[in-house]
N, C-alpha and C positions, 0 to 999 in steps of 0.2 A: 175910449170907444164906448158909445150907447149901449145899451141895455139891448134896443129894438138890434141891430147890428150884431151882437155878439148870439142872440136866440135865432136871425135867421144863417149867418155863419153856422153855429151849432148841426144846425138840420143838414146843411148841404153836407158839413167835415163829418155827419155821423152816416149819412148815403156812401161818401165816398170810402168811409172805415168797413162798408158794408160789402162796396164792390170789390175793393178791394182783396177781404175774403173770399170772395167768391172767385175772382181771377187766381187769384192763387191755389184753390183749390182746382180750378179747369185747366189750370197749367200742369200741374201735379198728373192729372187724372189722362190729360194729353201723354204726357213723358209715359205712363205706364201703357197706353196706347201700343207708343213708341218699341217700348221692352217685350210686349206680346209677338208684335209686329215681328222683332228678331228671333224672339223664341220660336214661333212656328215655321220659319223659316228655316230654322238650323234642324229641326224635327220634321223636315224634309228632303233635308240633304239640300238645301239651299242657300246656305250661308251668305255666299258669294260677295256682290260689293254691296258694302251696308248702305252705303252713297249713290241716289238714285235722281241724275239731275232733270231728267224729265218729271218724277212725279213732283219733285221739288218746284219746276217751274208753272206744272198744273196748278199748285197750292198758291202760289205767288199770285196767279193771273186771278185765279179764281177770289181769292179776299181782296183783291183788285176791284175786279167786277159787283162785287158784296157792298165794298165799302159805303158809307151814307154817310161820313163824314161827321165832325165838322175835321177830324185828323187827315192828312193829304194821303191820297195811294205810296207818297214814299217814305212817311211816316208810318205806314202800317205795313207796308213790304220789308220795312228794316226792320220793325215790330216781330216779324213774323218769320223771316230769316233768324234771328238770333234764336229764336224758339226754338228752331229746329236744328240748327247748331247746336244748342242745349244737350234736344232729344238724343243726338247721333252720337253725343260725346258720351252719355252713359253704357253704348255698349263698348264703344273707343274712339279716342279725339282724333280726326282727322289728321295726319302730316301734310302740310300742306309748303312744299317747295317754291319759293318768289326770288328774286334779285331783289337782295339787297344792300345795303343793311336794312335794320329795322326804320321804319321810317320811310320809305319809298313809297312810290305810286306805286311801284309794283303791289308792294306790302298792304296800303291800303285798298288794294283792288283785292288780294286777296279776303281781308276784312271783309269787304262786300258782300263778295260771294259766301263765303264759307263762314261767317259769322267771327263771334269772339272766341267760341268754344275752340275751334280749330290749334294746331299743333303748327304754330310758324317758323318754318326753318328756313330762314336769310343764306342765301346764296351770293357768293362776289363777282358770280359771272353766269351769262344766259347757258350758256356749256353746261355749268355744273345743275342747273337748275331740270335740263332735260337730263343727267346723270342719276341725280335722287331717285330719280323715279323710276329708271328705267333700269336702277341698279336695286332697286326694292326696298330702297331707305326712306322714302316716301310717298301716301297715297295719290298726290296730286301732286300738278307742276301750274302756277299763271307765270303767263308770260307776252310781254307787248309783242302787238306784231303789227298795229300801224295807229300813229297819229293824225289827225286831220289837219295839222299845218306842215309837218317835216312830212308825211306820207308813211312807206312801209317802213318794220324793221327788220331790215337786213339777214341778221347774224339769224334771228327767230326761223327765217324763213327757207334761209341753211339748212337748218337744224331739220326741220320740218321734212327735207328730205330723204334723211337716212333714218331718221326716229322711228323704233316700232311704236310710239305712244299714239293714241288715238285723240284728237279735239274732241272733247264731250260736253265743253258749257265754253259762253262767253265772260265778258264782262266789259261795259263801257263806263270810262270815268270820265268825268270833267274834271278838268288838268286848271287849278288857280296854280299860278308862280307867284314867289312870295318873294322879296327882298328883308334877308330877313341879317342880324350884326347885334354885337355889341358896341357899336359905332353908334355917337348919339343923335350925326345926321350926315346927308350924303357927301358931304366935304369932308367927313375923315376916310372916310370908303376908300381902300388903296388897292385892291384888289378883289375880282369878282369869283369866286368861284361854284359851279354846278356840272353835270352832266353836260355831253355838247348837243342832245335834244332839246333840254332845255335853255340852253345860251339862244340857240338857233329860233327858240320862239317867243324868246325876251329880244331879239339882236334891235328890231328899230326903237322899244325903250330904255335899252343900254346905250343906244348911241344917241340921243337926246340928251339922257338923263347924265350918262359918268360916261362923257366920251373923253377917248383917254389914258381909262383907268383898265389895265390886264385883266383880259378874263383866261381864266386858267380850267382846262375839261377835267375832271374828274372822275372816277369809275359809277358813280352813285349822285344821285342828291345828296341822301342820308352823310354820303363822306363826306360833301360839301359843308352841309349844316356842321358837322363834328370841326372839320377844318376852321372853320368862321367863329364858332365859338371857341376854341384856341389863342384867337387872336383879334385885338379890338380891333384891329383896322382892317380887317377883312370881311366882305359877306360871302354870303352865299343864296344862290336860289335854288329853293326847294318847296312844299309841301309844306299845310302847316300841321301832320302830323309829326315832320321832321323836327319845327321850330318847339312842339312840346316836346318832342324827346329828349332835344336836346336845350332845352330852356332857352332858346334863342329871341330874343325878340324880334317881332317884325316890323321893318322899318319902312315898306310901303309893300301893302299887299296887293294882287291881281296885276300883277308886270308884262301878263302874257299879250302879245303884239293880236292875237283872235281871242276876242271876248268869248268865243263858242268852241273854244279850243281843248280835243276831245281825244285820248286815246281808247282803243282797244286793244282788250287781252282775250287770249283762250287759257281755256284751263285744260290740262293733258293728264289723261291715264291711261289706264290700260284695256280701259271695258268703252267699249260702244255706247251712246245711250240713244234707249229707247224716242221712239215718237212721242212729241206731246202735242201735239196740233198746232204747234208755230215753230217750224224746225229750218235750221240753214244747214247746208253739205257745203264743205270748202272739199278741195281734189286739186293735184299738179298733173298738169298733162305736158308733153311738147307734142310738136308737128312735125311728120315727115317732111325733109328737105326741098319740097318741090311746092314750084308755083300755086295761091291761092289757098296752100294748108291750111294756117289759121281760120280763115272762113268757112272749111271743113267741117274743122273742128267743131267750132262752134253752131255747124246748124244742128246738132242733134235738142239742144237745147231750143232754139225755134219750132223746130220741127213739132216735138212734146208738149209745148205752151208751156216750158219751164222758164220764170225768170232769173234772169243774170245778175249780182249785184254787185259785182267786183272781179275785175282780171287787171294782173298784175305780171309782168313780167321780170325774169328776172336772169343772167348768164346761167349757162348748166355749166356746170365743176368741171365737166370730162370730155368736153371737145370746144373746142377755139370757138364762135362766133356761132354758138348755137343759144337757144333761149328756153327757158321751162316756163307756163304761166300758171300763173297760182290764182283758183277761180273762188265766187262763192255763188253760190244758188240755192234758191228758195227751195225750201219742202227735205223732209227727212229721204233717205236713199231710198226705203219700205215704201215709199209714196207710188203709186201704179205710174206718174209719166217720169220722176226722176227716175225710176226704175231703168224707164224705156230708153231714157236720154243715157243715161251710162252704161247701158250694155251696147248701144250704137256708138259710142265713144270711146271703148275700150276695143271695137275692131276699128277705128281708124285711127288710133294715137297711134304713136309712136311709143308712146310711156303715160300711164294714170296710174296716177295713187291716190285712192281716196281717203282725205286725214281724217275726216268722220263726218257724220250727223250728230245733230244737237241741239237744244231749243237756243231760240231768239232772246237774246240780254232780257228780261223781266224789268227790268228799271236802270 
């Protein structure tokens, strides 16, 4: 290495030695921010949820908006979650309830949202995961409740019913599937194992690729991945959080049949949250029995200039050949026309339950 090369290196690595302190002192000086923030809170008789996913998604949107780059908006949104993961865990880590095991979408959805800091406790069944919380063994609960190539899920949307827990934040992830084995290639491959979400949106390049070869469902990815490393001649598709968990190699990655193949999850507690100026309401309504209901239903939301962005229906549990729809609509409940639209909605259903307000997935 030159002379000239190592003196202008020098200057930049002794800027960056500079910023460096400096960030770490504005981190520091942030986190006690942080600590104030709770102390005059509790010197109010305010304690309450330390977890405030609106101010949260203000903060997101807004070093969004800030950013000048050359670092992307989702480099510096992830930047800046983990921050505040940080901050939250100094007064106390989050419990954060998911389907697991370790290693799922689920899991890594939770990651997303709630950063590293957070307290992950793996659940082996969507049930048990509305049980933590609602049993007071955990702050939050994520949980899928539809993909963009299989559609809704199901069991979530059950649950959803009878849950006192409230929707209070999103999450959208892009779903890669991973073919991952200790198989050195796909001709010793004797058996597929994953989730049957996931079979279902690998299914036309499992039949291309190992037609043939059993796929077998399992409760999990993560069980998948565990199952596959077990045994040379087996994979599994999962996530490649899974394949580092479980040291799996991956043997052809992005198997999924939609390149743009997308789930969502909400996150569930027990407090409402606030407005933040880019808010979605999801609510299950049904219609009285009689001609035209449905369309009923739904004009209060024309009626207001509220828009629609999802209805979903789905059997109700307690009478033969009746249906509940599971909606979502734009603007927090506090908005003056959703206001209007659910107080007209709630004298013509049959049944509303509104799961919550809550801001819009941030990234």
């Amino acid at each position: 290495m030159s002379d000239d090369l190592q003196k202008e290196l020098s200057v930049v690595r002794t800027e960056i030695d500079s910023l460096d302190a400096k960030l770490l002192d504005l981190l520091n000086r942030r986190a006690q921010c942080a600590q104030r923030v709770g102390e005059i809170k509790a010197r109010h008789g305010d304690a309450g949820f330390i977890y405030r996913p609106e101010r949260e998604a203000q903060i997101l949107r807004r070093i969004q908006k800030l950013n000048p780059g050359p670092l992307s908006n989702d480099s510096v949104t992830w930047f800046f979650r983990e921050v505040m993961s940080a901050c939250l865990s100094l007064e106390a880590p989050l419990g954060i309830a998911f389907l697991g095991p370790l290693g799922s979408f689920t899991g890594s959805a939770a990651v997303k949202h709630f950063g590293h800091a957070a307290r992950l406790l793996p659940q082996m069944s969507i049930d048990d995961v509305f049980r933590e919380v609602e049993a007071g063994h955990a702050h939050y609960a994520v949980a899928p409740i539809e993909n963009s190539t299989e559609g809704a899920i199901g069991r979530t949307l059950d649950l959803l019913l009878g849950t006192p827990l409230k929707i209070c934040g999103e999450v959208v992830l892009r779903i890669h599937q991973n073919l991952m084995t200790r198989a050195k290639s796909l001709a010793e491959v004797k058996t597929v194992y994953s989730h049957a979400q996931s079979l279902a949106q690998c299914h036309e390049w499992l039949n291309r690729t190992l037609p043939g070869v059993p796929r077998i469902s399992v409760g999990s990815n993560s069980q998948a991945a565990q199952m596959a490393a077990a045994d040379p001649t087996a994979a599994a598709i999962a996530g490649e959080a899974a394949a580092e968990l479980y040291e799996l190699p991956v043997l052809v990655p992005n198997i999924e049949d939609e390149p743009n193949n997308t789930t969502r999850f909400v996150i569930l507690g027990r407090q409402d949250a606030g407005a933040s100026g880019h808010d979605k309401t999801s609510l299950i309504m049904s219609a009285h029995n009689r001609t035209g209901a449905l369309s009923t239903l739904l004009a209060p939301f024309s009626d207001s200039g509220v828009s629609m962005t999802r209805l979903e229906s789905r059997p109700a549990r307690h009478t033969l050949w009746e249906y509940v729809f599971f909606v979502d609509i734009e603007g927090h409940r506090s908005d003056p026309a959703v206001h209007t639209a659910l107080e007209e909605l709630e004298r013509r259903a049959a049944y509303l339950k509104v799961l919550g307000s809550y801001p819009v997935a941030a990234y």
